[in-house]
N, C-alpha and C positions, 0 to 999 in steps of 0.2 A: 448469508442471504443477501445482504447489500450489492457485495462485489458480484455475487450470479444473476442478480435482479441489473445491473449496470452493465451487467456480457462478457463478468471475466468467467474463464472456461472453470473456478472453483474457487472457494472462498480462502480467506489466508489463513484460518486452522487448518484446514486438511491440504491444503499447498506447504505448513509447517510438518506436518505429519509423514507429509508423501516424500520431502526433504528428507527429513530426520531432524528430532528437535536438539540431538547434540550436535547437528551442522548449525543451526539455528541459534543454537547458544553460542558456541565461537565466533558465528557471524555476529551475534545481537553484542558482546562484548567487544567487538570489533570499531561495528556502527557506532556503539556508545559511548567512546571514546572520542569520535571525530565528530557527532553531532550533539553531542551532550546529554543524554537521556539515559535512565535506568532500566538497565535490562528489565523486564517483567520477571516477579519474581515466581511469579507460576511459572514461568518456561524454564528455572533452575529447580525448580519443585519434583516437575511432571520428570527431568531429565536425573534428579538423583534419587528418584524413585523405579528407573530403568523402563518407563515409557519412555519411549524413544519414535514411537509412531510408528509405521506402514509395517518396519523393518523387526519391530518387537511385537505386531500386534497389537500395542496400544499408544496413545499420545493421549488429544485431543480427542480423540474420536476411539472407538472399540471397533478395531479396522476384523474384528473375528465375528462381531455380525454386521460387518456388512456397512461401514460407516456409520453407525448411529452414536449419535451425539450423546457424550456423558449425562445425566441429570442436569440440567441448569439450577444455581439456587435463585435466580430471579430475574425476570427478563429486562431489558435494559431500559431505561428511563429516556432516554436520550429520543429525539426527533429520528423517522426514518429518514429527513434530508440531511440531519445533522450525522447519520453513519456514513453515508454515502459519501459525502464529499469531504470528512475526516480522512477516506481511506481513500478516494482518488483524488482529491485536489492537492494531498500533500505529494504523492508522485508527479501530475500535474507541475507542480513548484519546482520539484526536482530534475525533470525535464527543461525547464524553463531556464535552472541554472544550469543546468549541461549544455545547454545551446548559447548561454551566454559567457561561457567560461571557456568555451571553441572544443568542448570534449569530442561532438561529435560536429563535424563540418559542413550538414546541410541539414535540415529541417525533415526531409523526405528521409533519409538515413536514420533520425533517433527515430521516428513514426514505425518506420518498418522497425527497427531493432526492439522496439518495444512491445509490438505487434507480433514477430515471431522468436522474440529473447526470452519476452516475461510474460507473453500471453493476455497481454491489453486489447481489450474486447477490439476484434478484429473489425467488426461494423461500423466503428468508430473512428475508421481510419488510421488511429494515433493519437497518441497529446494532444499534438500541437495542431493536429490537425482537429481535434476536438476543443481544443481550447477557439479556433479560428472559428467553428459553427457556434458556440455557445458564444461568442463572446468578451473578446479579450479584458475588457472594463468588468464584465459580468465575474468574471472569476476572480479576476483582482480584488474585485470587491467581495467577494464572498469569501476569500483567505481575511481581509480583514477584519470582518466580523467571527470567523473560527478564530482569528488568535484573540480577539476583545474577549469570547469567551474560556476557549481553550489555552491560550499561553502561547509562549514564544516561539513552537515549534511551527506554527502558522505564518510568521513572520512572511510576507510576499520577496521574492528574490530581486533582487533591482533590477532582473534582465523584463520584468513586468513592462517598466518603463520605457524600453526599447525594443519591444516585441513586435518583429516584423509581421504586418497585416497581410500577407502571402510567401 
């Protein structure tokens, strides 16, 4: 609900689902090696129980009627602003070090790539270009209070620091 409530075209269960969550798990052991984090151990659950998502009919979701959402055992404690920018400010960050690391070589290049790559709510502009209307200081600061509460994966990118204002 975050990510559709913020203009991505679908949220990241059923983006997992529509993948396949055993692309998902090779990806997630992949990622978690390079960025230090444990796979979730539901998405090795869901995948050696042969939900697989879209392509088996189940994941995350019960794609046989029609997307509806497993049972939840309780709904999430957390701030609606604290979902929200859990799940785009950490991309956000990510961009941030991709333009700082020279991945991508212009600032309108990662915008668009991200916009028609990964489907970064398109009204938005982009990242970077979303980072530029909200706020450069504004989001910096709000990674640092997600990792004060959340942990190290918040950590702001140094390319913060040197983050061209156009």
């Amino acid at each position: 609900r975050a990510a559709r409530e913020f203009g991505m075209p679908m949220g990241p269960l059923l983006l997992a689902d529509t993948v396949g969550l055993d692309i998902c798990l090779s990806v997630g052991h992949i990622l978690a090696g390079h960025f230090h984090f444990e796979v979730p151990k539901r998405l090795e659950e869901l995948v050696a129980m042969g939900r697989l998502g879209k392509k088996s009919g189940r994941g995350f979701y019960d794609h046989k009627k029609q997307h509806k959402a497993f049972p939840r055992t309780k709904r999430s404690l957390l701030p609606d602003e604290d979902l929200t920018d859990r799940l785009i400010l950490s991309l956000l960050n990510e961009a941030v070090a991709c333009r700082r690391e020279g991945i991508v070589s212009e600032g309108d290049l990662l915008d668009a790539g991200a916009v028609f790559g990964i489907g970064f709510a398109p009204f938005r502009g982009g990242p970077l270009h979303y980072i530029r209307t909200q706020g450069v200081d504004t989001i910096h600061a709000r990674l640092k209070i997600l990792q004060a509460r959340y942990g190290e994966r918040f950590v702001p990118d140094p390319g913060w620091l040197e983050f061209p204002e156009s």
